[in-house]
C-alpha positions as CSV (number, residue, x, y, z in Angstrom):
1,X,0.0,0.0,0.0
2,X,1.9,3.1,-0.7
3,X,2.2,5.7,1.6
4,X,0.2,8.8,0.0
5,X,-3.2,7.1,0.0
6,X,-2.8,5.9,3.9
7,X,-2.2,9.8,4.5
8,X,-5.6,11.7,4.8
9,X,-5.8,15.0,2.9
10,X,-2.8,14.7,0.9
11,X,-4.6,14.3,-2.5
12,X,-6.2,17.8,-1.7
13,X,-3.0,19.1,-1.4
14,X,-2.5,22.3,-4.8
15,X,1.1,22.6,-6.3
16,X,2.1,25.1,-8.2
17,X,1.4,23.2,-11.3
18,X,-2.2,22.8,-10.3
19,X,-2.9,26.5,-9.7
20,X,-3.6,29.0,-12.0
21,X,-3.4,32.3,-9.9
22,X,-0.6,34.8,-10.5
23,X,1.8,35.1,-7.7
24,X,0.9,38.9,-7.8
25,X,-2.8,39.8,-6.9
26,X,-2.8,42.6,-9.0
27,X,-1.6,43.1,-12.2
28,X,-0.6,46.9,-11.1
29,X,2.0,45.7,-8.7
30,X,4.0,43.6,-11.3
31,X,4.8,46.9,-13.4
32,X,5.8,48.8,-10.5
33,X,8.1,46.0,-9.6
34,X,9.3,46.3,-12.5
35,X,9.9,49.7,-12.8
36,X,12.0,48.6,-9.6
37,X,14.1,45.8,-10.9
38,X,14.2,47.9,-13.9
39,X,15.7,51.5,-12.0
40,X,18.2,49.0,-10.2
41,X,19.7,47.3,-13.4
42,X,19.7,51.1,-14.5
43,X,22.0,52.2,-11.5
44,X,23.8,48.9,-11.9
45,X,24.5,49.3,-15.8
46,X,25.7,53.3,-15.0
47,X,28.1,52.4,-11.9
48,X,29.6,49.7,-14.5
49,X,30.3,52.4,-17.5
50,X,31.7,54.6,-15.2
51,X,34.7,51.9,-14.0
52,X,34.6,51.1,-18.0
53,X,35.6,54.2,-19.1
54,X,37.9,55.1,-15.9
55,X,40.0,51.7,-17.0
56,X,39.7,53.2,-20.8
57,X,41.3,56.0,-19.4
58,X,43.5,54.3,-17.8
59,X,44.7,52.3,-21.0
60,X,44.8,54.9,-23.2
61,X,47.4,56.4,-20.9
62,X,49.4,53.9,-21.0
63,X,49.2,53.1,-24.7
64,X,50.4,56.7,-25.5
65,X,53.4,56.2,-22.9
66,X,54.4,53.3,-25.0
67,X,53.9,54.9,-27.6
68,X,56.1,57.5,-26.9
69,X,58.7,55.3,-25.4
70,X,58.9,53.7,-29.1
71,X,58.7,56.7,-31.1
72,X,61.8,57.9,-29.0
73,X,63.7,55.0,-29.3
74,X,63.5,55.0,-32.8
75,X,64.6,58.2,-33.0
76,X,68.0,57.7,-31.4
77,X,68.1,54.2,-33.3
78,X,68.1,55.9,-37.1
79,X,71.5,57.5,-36.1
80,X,72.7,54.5,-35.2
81,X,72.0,52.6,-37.9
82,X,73.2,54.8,-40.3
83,X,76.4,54.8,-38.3
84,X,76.5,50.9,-39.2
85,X,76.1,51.4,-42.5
86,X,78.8,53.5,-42.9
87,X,81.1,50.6,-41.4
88,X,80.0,48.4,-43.3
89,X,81.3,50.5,-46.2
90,X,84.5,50.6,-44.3
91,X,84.3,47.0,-44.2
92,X,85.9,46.5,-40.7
93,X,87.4,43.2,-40.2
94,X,86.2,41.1,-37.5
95,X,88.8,39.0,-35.9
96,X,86.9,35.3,-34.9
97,X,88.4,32.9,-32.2
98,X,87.1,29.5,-31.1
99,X,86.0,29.0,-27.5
100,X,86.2,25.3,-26.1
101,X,83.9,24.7,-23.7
């Protein structure tokens, strides 16, 4: 014998499959909740662009630094290499040795 039918009552027990009510009496109280949910994802979403664009800040800084750190190292590089170009013309020898290890 299984045990629902020895318990009284227990077929008279609703789920929430069986009823059909909303969960909100009114139907004007489900737009003003979400008005609610709606003004919080609002505040949410605007407290989020704000740290977006302070780190876009941030890495635009950063990318000009490096930027400007490249742009001055090849400044003082174009010298140099013109400098080896002219030894090459020179054609300086280069004295080799063996290293035994």
């Amino acid at each position: 014998m299984p045990l629902s039918n020895s318990i009284k009552g227990l077929q008279n027990i609703k789920s929430m499959h069986s009823v059909n009510k909303s969960g909100i009496p009114n139907k004007e109280d489900s737009d003003f909740l979400k008005i609610y949910i709606l003004e919080k994802e609002k505040g949410r979403l605007k407290n989020e662009e704000l740290r977006a664009i302070q780190r876009l800040e941030v890495i635009q800084k950063r990318l000009t630094e490096i930027q400007e750190f490249t742009n001055e190292n090849l400044g003082l590089r174009q010298p140099i290499e013109k400098d080896k170009k002219t030894d090459k013309n020179n054609k300086e020898d280069w004295q080799t040795m063996s290293i035994d290890y």
